[in-house]
Backbone as JSON Lines, residues from 0, in Angstrom:
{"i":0,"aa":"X","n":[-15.56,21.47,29.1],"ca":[-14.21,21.06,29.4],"c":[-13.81,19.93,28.46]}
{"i":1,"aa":"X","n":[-12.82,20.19,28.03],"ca":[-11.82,19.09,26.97],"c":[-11.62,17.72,27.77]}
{"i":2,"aa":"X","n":[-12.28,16.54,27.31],"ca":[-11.55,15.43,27.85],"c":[-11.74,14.34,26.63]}
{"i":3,"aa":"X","n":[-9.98,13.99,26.61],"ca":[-9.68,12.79,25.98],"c":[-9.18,12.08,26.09]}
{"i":4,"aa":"X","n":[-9.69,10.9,25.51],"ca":[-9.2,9.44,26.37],"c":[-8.6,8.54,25.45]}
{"i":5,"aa":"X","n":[-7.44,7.95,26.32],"ca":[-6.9,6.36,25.11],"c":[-6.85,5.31,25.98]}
{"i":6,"aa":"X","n":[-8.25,4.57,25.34],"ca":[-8.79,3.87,25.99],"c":[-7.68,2.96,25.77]}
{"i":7,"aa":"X","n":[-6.93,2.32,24.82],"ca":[-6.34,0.76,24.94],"c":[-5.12,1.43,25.8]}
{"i":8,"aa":"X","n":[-4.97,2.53,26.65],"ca":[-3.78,2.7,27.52],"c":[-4.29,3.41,29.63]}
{"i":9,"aa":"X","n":[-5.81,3.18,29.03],"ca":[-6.47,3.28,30.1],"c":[-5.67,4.76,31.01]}
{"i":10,"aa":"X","n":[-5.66,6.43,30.23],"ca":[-5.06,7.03,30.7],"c":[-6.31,8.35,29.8]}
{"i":11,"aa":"X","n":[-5.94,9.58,30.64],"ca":[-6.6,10.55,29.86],"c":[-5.68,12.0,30.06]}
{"i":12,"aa":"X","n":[-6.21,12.98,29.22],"ca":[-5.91,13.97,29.6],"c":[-7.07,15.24,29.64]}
{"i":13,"aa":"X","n":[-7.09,15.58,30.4],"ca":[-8.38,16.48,31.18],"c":[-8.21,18.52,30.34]}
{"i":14,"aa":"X","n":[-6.69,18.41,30.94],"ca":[-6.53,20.03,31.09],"c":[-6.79,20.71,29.85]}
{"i":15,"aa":"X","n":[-7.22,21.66,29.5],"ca":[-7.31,22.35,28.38],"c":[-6.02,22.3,27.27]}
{"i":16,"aa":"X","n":[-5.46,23.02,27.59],"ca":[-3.95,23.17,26.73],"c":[-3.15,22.09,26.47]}
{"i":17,"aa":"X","n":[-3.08,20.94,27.72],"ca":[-2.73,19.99,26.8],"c":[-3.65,19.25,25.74]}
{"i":18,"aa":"X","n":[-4.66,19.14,25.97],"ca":[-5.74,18.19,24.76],"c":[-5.21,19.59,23.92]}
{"i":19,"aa":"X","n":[-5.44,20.28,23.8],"ca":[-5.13,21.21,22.35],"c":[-4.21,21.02,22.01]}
{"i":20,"aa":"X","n":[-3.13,21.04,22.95],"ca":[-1.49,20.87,21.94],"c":[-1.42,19.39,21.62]}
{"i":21,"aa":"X","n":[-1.62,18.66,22.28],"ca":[-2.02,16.93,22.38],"c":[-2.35,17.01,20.3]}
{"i":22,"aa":"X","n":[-3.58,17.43,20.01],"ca":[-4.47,17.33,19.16],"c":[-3.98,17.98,17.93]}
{"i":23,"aa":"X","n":[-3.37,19.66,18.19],"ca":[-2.6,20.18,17.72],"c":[-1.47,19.83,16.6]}
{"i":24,"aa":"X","n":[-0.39,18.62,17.51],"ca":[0.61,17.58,17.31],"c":[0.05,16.71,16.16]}
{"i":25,"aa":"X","n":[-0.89,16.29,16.25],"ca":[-1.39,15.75,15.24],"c":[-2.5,15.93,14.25]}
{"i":26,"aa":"X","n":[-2.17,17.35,13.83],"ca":[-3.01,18.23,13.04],"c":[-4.4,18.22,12.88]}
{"i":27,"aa":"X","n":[-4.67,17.83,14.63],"ca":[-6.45,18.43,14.78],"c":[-6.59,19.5,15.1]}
{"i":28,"aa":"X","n":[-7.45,20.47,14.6],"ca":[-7.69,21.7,15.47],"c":[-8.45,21.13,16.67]}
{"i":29,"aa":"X","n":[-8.85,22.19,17.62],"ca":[-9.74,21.95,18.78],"c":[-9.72,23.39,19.33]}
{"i":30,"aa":"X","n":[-11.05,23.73,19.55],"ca":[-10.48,25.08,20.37],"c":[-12.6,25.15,21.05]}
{"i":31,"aa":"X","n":[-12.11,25.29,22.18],"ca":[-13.3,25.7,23.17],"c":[-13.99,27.12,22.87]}
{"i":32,"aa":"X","n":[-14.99,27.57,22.19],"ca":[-15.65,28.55,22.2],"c":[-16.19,29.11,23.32]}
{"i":33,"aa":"X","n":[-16.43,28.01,24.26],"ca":[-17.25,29.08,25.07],"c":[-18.84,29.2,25.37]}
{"i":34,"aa":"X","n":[-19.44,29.84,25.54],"ca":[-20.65,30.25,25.36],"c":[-21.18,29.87,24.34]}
{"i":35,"aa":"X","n":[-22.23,29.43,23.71],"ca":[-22.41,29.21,22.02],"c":[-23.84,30.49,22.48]}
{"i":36,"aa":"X","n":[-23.95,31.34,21.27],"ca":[-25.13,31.92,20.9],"c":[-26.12,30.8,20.49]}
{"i":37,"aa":"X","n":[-27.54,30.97,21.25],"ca":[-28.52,30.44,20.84],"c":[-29.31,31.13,20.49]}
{"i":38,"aa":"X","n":[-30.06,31.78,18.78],"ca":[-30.96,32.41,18.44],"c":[-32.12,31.92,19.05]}
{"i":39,"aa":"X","n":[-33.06,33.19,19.12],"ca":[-34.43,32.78,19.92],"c":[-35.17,31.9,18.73]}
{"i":40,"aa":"X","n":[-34.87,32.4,17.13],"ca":[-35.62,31.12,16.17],"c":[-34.23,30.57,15.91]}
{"i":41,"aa":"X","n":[-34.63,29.36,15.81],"ca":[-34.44,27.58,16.06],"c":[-33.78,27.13,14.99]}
{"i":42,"aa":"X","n":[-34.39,28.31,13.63],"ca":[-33.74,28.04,12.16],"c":[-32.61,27.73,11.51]}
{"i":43,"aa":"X","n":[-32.02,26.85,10.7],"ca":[-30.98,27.22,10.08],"c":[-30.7,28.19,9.92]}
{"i":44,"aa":"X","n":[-31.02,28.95,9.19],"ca":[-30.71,30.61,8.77],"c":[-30.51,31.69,9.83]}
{"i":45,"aa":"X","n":[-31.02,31.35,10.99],"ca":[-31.04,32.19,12.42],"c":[-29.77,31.43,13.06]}
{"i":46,"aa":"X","n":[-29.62,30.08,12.73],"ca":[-28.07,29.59,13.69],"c":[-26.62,30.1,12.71]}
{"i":47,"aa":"X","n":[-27.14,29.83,11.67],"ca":[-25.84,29.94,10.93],"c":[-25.54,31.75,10.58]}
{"i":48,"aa":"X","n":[-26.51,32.76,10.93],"ca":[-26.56,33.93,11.1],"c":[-25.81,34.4,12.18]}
{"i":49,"aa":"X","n":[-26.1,33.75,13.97],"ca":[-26.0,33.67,14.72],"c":[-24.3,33.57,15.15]}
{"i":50,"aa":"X","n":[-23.76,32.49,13.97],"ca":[-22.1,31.96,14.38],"c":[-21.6,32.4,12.89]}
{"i":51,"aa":"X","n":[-22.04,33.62,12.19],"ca":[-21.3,34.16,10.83],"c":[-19.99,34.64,11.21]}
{"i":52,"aa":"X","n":[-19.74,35.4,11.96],"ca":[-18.49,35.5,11.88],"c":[-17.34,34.43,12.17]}
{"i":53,"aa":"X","n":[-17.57,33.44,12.94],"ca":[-17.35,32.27,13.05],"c":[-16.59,31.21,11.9]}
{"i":54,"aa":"X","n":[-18.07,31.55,11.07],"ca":[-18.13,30.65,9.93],"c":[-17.12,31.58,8.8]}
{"i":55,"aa":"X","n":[-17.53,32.59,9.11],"ca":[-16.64,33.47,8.17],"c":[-15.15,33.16,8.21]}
{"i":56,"aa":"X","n":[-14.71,33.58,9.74],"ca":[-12.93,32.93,9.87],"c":[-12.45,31.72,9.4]}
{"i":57,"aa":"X","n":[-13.66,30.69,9.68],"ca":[-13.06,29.46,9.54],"c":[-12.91,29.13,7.67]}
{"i":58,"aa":"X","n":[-13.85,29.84,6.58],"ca":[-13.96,30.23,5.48],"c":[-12.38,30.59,5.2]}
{"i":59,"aa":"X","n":[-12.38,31.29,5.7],"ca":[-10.99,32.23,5.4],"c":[-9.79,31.59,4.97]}
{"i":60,"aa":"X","n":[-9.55,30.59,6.54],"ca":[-8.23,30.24,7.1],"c":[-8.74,28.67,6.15]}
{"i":61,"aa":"X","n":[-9.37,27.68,5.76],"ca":[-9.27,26.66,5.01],"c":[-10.14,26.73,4.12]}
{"i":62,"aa":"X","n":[-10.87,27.68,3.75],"ca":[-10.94,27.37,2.12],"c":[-12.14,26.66,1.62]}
{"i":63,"aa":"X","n":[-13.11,26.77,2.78],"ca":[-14.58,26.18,2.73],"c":[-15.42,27.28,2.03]}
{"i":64,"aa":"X","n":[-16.16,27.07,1.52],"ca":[-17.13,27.2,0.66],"c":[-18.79,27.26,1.04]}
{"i":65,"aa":"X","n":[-18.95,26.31,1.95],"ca":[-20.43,26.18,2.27],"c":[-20.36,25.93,3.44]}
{"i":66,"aa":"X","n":[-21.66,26.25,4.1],"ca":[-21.9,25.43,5.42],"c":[-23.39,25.33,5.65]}
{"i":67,"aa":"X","n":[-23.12,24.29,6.42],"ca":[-25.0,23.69,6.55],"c":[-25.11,23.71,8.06]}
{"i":68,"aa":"X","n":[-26.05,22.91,8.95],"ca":[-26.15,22.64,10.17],"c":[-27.27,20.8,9.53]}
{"i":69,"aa":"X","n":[-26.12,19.98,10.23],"ca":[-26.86,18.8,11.01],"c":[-27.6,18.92,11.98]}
{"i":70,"aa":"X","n":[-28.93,18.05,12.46],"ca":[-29.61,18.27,13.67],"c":[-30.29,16.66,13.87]}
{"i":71,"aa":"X","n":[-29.44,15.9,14.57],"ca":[-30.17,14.54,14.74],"c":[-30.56,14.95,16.01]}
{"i":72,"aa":"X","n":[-31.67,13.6,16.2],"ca":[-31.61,13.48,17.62],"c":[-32.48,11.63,17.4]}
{"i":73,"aa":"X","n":[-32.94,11.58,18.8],"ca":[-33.1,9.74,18.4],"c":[-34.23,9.71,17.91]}
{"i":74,"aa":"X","n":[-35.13,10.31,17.68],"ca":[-36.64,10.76,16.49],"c":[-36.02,10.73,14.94]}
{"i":75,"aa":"X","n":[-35.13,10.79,14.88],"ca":[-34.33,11.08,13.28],"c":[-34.7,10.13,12.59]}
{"i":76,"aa":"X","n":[-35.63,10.48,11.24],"ca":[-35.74,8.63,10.71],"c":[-34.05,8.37,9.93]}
{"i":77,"aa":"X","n":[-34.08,6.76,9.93],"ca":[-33.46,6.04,9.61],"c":[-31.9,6.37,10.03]}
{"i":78,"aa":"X","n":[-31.77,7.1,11.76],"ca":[-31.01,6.95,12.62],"c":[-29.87,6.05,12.95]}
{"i":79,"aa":"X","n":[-30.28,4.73,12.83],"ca":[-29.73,3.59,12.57],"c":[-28.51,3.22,11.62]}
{"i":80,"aa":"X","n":[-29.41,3.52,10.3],"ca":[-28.57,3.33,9.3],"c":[-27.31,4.12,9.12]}
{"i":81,"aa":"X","n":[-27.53,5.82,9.32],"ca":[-26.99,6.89,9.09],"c":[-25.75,6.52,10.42]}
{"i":82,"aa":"X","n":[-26.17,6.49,11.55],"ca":[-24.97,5.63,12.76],"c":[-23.94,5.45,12.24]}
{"i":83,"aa":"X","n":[-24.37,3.96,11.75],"ca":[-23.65,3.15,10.9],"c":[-22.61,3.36,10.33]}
{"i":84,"aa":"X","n":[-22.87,4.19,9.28],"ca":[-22.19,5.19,8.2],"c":[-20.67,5.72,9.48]}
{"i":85,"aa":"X","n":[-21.31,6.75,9.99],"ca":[-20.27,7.58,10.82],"c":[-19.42,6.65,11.82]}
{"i":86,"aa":"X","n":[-19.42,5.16,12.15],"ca":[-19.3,4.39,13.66],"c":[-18.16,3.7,12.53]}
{"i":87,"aa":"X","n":[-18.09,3.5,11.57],"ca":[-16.7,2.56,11.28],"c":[-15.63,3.48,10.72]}
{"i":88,"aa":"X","n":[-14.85,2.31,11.09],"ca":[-13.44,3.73,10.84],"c":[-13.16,4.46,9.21]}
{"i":89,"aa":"X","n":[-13.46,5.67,8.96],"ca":[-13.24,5.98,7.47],"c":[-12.18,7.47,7.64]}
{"i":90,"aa":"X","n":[-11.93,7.8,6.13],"ca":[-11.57,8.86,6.01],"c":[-11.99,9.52,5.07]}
{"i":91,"aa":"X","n":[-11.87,11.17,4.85],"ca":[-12.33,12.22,3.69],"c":[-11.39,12.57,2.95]}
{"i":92,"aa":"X","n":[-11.79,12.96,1.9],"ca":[-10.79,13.55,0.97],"c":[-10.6,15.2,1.35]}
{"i":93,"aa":"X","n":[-11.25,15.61,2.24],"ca":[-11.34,16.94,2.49],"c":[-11.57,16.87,4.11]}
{"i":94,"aa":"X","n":[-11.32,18.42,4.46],"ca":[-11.39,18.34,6.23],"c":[-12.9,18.35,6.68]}
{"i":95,"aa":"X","n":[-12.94,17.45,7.94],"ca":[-14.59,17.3,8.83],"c":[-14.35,18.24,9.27]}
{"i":96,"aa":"X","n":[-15.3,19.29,9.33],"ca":[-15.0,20.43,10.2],"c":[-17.01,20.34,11.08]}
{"i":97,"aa":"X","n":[-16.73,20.25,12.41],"ca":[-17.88,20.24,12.83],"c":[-17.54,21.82,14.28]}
{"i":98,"aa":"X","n":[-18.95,22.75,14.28],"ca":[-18.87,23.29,15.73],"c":[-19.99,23.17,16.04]}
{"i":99,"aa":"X","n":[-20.11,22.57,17.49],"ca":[-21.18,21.89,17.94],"c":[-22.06,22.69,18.93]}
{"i":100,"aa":"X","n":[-23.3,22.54,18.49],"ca":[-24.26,23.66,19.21],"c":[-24.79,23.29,19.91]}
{"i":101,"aa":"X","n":[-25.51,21.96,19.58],"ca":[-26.33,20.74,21.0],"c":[-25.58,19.75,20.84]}
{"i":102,"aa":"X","n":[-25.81,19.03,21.92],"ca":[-25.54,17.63,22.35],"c":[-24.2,17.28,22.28]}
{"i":103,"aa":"X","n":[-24.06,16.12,22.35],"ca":[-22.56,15.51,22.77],"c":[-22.03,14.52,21.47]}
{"i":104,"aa":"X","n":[-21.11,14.03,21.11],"ca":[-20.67,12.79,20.58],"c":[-19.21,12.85,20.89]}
{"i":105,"aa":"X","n":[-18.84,11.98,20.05],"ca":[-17.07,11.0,20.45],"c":[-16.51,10.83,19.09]}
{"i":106,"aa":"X","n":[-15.71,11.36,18.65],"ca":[-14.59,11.43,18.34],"c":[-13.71,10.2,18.32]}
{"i":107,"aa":"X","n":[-13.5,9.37,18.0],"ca":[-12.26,8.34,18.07],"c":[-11.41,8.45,16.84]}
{"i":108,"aa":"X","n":[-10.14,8.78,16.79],"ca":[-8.97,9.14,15.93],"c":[-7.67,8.32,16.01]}
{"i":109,"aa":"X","n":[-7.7,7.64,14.76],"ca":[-6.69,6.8,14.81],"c":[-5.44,6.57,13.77]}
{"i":110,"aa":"X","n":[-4.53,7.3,14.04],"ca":[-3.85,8.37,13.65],"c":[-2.65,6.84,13.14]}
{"i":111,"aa":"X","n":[-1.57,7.53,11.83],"ca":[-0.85,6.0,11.47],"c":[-0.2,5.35,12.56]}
{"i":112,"aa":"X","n":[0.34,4.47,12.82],"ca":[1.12,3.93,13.68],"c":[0.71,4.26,15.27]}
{"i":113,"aa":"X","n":[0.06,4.87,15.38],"ca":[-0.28,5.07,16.92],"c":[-1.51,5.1,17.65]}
{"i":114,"aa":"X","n":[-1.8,4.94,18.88],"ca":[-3.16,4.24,19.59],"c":[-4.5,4.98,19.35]}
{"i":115,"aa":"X","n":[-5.26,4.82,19.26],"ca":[-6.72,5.17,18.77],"c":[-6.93,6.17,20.44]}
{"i":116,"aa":"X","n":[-7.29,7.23,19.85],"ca":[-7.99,7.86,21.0],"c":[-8.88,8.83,20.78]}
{"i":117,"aa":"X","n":[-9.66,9.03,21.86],"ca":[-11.3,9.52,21.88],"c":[-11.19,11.32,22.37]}
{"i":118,"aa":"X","n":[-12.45,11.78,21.36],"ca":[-12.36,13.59,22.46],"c":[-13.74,13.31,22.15]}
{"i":119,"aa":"X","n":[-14.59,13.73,23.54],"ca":[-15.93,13.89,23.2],"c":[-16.18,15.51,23.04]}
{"i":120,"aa":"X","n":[-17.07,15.65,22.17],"ca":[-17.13,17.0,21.57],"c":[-18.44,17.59,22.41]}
{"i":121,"aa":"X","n":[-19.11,18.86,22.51],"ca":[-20.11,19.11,23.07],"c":[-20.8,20.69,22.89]}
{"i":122,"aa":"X","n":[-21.59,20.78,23.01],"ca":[-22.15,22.7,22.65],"c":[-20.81,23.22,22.88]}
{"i":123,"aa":"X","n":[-20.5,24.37,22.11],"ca":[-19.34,25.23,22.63],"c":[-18.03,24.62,22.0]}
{"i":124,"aa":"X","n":[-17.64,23.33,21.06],"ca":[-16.5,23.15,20.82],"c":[-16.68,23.35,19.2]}
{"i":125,"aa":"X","n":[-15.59,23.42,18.71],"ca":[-14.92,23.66,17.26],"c":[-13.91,22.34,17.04]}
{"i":126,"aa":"X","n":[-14.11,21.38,15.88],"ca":[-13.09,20.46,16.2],"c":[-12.9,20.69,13.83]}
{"i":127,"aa":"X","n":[-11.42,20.49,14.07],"ca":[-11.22,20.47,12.34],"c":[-10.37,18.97,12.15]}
{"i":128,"aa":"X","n":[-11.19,18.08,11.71],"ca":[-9.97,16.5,11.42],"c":[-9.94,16.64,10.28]}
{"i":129,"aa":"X","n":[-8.65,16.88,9.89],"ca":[-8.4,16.87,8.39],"c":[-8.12,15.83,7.43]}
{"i":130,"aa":"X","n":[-8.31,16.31,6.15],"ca":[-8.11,15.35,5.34],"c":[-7.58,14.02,5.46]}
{"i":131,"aa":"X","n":[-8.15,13.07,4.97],"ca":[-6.9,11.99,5.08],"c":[-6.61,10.88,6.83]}
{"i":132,"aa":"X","n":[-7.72,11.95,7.3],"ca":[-7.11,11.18,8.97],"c":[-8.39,9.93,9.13]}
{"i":133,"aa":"X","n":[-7.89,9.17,9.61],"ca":[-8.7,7.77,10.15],"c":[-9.31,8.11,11.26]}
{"i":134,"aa":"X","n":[-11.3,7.77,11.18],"ca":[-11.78,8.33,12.64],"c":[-12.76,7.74,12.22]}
{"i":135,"aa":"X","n":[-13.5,7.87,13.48],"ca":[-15.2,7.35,13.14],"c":[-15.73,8.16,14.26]}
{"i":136,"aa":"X","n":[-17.04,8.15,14.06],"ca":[-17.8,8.94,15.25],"c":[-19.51,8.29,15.5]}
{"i":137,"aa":"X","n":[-19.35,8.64,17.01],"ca":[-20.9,8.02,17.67],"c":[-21.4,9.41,18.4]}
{"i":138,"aa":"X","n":[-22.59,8.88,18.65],"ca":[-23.4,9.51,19.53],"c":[-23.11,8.7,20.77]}
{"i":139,"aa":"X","n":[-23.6,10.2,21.85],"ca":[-23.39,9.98,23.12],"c":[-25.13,8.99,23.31]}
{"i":140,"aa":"X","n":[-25.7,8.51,24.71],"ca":[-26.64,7.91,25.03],"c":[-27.7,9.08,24.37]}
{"i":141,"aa":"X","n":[-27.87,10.4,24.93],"ca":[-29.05,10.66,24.48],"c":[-29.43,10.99,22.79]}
{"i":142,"aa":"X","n":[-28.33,10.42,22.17],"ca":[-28.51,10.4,20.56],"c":[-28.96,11.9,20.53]}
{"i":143,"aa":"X","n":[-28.23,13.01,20.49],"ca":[-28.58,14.26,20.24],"c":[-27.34,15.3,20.01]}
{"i":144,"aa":"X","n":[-27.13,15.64,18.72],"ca":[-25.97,16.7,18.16],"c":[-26.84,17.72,16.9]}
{"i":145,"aa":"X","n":[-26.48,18.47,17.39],"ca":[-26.57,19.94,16.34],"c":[-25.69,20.46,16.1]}
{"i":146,"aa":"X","n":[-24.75,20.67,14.84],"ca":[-24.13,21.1,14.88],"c":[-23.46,21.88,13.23]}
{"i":147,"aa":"X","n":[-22.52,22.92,13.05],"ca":[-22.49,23.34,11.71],"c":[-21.35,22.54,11.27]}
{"i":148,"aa":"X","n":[-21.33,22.54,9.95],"ca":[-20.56,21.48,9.12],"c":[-19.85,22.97,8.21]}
{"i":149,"aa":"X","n":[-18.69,22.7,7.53],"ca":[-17.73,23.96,6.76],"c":[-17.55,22.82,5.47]}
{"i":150,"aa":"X","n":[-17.86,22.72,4.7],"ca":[-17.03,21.89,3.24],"c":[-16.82,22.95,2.23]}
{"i":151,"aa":"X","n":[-15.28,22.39,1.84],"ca":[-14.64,22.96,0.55],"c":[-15.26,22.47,-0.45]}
{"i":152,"aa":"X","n":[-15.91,21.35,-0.76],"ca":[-16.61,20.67,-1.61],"c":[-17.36,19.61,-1.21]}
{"i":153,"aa":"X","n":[-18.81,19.86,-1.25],"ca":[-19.41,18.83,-0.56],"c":[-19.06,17.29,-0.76]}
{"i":154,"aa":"X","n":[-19.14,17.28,-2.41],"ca":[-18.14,15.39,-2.63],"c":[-17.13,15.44,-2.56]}
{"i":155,"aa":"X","n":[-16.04,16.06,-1.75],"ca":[-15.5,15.62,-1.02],"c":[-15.08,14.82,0.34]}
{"i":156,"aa":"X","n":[-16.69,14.96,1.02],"ca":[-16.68,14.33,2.35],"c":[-17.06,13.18,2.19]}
{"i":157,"aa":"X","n":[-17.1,12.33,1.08],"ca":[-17.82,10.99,1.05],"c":[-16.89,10.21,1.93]}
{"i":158,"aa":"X","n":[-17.29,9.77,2.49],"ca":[-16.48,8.84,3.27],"c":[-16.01,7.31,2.6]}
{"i":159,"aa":"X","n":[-14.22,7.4,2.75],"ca":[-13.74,5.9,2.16],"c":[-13.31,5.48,3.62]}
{"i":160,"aa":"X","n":[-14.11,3.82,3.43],"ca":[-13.94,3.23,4.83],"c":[-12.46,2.29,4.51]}
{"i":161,"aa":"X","n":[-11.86,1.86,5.63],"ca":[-10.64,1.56,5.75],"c":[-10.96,-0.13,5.64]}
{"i":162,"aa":"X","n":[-12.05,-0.66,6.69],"ca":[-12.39,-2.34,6.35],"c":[-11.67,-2.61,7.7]}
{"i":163,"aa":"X","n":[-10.9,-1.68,8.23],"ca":[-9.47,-2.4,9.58],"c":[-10.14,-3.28,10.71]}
{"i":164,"aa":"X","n":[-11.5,-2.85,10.86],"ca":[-11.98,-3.68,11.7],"c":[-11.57,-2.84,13.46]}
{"i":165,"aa":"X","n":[-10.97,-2.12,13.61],"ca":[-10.18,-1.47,14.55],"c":[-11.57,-0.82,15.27]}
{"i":166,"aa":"X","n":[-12.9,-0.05,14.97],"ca":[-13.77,0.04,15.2],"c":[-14.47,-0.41,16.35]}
{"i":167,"aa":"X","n":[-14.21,-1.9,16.23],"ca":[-14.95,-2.98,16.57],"c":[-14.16,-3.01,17.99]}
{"i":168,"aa":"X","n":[-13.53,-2.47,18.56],"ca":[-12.46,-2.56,19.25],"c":[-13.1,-1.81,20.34]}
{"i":169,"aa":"X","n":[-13.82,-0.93,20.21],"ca":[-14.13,0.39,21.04],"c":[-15.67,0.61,21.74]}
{"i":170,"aa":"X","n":[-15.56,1.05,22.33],"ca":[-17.38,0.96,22.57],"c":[-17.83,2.45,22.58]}
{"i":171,"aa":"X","n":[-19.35,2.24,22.18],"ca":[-19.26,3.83,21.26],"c":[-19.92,4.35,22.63]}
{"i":172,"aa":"X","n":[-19.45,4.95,23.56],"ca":[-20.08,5.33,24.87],"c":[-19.26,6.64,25.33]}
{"i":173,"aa":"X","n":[-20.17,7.72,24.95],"ca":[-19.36,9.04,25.56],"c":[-18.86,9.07,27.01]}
{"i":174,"aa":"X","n":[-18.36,9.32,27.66],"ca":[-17.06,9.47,29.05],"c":[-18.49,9.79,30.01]}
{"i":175,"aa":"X","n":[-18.88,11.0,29.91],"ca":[-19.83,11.29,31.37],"c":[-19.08,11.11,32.52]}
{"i":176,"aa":"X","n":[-19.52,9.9,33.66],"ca":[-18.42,10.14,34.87],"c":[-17.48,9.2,34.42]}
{"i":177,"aa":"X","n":[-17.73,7.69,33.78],"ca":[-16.24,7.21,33.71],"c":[-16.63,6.58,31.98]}
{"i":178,"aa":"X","n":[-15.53,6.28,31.6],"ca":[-15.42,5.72,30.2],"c":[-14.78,4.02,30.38]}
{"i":179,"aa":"X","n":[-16.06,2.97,29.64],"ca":[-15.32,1.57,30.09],"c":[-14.54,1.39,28.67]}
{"i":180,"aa":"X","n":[-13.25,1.06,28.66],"ca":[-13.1,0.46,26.98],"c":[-13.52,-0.76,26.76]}
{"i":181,"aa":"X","n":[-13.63,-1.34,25.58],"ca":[-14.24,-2.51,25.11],"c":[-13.14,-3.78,25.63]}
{"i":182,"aa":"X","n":[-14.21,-4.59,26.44],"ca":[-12.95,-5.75,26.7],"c":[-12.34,-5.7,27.76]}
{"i":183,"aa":"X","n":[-12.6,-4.3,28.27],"ca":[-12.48,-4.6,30.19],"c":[-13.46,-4.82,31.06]}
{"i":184,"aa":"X","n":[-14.37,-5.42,30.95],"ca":[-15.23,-5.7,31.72],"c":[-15.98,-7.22,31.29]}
{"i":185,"aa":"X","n":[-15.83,-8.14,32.56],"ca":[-16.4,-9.39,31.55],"c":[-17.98,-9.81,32.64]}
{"i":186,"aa":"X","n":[-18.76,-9.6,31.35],"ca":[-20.09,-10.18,32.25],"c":[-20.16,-11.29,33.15]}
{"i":187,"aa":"X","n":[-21.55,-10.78,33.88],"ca":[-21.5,-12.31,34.79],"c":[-22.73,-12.57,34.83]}
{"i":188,"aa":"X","n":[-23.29,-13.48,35.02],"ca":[-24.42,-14.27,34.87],"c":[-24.88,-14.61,36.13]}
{"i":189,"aa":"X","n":[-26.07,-14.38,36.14],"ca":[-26.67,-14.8,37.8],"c":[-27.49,-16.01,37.63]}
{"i":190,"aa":"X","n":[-28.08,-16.85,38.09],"ca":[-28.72,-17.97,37.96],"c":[-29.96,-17.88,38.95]}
């Protein structure tokens, strides 16, 4: 199920069709697959076999060229660093196209002039942020995503970071039952 949140307006929207047209409006794709095929081997070549026709449409309709499959999880060396990379706000010269086979992450999109908001992605979704758009992305708690990647040109996805600091704003914590934003909640100290 689609849920996205804007956290600095402490409001969400749940239902299917609106997060799509929501996302839509501002030239994200999003579209719920469903079921994901899981080959019985584990392989690249058996997953990306597995979602060819898939990969094929999405080929078609923008103009990608290659596709790979990412597979972190919190065993990943130098996890940390690579975080990093994806958690501050940047943009591509070409579209992120991720469809996600395991695990969860977040999405935060912060589109010109208007409020930063979150879609957590999960097995079964297709998400396309195109060119040019301001976002960053985390892992959910159990640090675990698999998922296929579409590039028109691989140096194209280098990521140029923005510096806005806007990042820093958010807390990288997928929704589950509730989502806190950064800055509503003030510790307390026991003695």
């Amino acid at each position: 199920m689609a849920l996205l949140k804007f956290p600095e307006e402490d409001r969400s929207l749940t239902e299917s069709a609106a997060v799509t047209s929501f996302l839509a409006e501002r030239g994200i794709e999003y579209e719920r697959l469903g079921s994901v095929p899981t080959p019985a081997d584990a392989s690249v070549d058996a997953l990306l076999a597995a979602y060819a026709p898939k990969i094929d449409e999405l080929k078609a309709r923008g103009g990608y060229v290659t596709a790979d499959v990412i597979d972190v999880n919190a065993e990943t060396p130098g996890l940390d660093a690579m975080l990093k990379k994806f958690s501050s706000e940047h943009w591509h010269d070409e579209d992120e196209v991720r469809l996600i086979v395991e695990g969860r992450g977040l999405f935060h999109i912060h589109p010109p002039g208007q409020p930063v908001f979150a879609l957590e992605v999960e097995a079964g979704d297709l998400i396309r942020v195109p060119r040019g758009t301001h976002h960053w992305f985390d892992l959910c708690g159990d640090k675990r995503i698999r998922a296929i990647r579409l590039f028109q040109d691989k140096s194209g996805w280098t990521p140029h970071y923005t510096e806005s600091g806007v990042d820093a704003k958010f807390q990288p914590l997928c929704f589950g039952p509730s989502y806190i934003p950064a800055g509503s909640v003030t510790p307390s100290i026991t003695v």
